[in-house]
C-alpha positions as semicolon CSV with decimal commas, in nm:
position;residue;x (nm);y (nm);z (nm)
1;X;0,000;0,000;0,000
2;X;0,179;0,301;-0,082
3;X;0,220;0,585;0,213
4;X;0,032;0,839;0,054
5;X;-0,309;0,695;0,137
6;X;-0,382;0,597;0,454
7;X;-0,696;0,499;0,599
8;X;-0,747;0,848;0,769
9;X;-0,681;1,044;0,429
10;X;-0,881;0,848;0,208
11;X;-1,208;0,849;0,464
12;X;-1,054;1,255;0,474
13;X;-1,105;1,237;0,113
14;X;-1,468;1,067;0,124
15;X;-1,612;1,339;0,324
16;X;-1,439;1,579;0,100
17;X;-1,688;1,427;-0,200
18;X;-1,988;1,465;-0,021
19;X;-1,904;1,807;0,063
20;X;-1,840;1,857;-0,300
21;X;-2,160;1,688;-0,405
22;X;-2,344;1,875;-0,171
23;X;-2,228;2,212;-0,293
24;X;-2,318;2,109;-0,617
25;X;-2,673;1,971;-0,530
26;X;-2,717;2,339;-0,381
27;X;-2,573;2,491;-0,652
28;X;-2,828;2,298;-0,882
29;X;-3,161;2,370;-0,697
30;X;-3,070;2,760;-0,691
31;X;-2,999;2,749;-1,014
32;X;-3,350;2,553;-1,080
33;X;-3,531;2,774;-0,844
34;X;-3,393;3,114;-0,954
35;X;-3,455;2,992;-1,338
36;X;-3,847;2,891;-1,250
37;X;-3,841;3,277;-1,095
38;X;-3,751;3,430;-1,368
39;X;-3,956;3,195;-1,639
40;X;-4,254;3,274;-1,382
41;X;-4,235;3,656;-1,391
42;X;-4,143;3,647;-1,758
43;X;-4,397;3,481;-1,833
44;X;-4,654;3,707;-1,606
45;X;-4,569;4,011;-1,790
46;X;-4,637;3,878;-2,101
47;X;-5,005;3,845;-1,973
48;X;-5,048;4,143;-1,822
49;X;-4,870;4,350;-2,165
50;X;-4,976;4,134;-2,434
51;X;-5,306;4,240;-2,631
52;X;-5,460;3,841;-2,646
53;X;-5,810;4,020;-2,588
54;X;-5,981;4,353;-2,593
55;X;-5,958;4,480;-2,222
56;X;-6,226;4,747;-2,317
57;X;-6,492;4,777;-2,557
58;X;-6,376;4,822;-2,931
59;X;-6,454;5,088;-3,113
60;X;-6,531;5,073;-3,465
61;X;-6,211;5,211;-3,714
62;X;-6,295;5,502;-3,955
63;X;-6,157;5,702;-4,209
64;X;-6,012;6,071;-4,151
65;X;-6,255;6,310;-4,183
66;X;-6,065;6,459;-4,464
67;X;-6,067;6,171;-4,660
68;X;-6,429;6,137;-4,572
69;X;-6,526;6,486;-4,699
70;X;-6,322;6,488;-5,010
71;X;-6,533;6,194;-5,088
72;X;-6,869;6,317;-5,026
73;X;-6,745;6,628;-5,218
74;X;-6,671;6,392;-5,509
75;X;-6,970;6,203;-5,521
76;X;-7,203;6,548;-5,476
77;X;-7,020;6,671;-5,805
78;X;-7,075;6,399;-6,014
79;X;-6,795;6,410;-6,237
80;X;-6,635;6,154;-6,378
81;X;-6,272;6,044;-6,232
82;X;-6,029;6,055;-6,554
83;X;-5,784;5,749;-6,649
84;X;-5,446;5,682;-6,532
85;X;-5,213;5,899;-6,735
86;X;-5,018;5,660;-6,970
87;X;-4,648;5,671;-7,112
88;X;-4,672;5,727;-7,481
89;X;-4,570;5,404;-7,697
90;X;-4,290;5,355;-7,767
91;X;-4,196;5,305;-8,181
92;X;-3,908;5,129;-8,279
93;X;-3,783;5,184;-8,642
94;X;-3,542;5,039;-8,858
95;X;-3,303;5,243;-9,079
């Protein structure tokens, strides 16, 4: 058996492990519980900000009321709207 491990230093050495295993046991469950914190208020501010449903009553959209006007102006003249203005064709010759 060689010198450099004893009885003592290996059951030294043992306890040492657990330790270590128990730091990282402890070290794992904070990490869990500080990661189901976070996912848990995450996720609570997306329901409270996100628009899934009308908190209020909806109100019906509209047009501007310039675009409305100009409209009932148009209609109450009667004209006719004129055609798209169109590039003139184009020839092609041969010399």
């Amino acid at each position: 058996m060689p010198s450099g491990h004893t009885a003592p230093a290996m059951a030294r050495s043992a306890s040492r492990i657990e330790r270590a295993h128990a730091r990282a046991r402890a070290a794992k469950t904070a990490i869990g519980a500080l990661t189901v914190l976070v996912f848990g208020a995450a996720f609570v501010g997306a329901k409270v900000h996100a628009p899934g449903h009308a908190k209020g009553r909806a109100t019906p959209l509209g047009a501007p009321t310039s675009f409305e006007r100009k409209v009932r102006q148009s209609i109450a003249q009667g004209g006719q709207i004129a055609p798209a203005v169109q590039p003139p064709p184009v020839a092609t010759a041969t010399s």
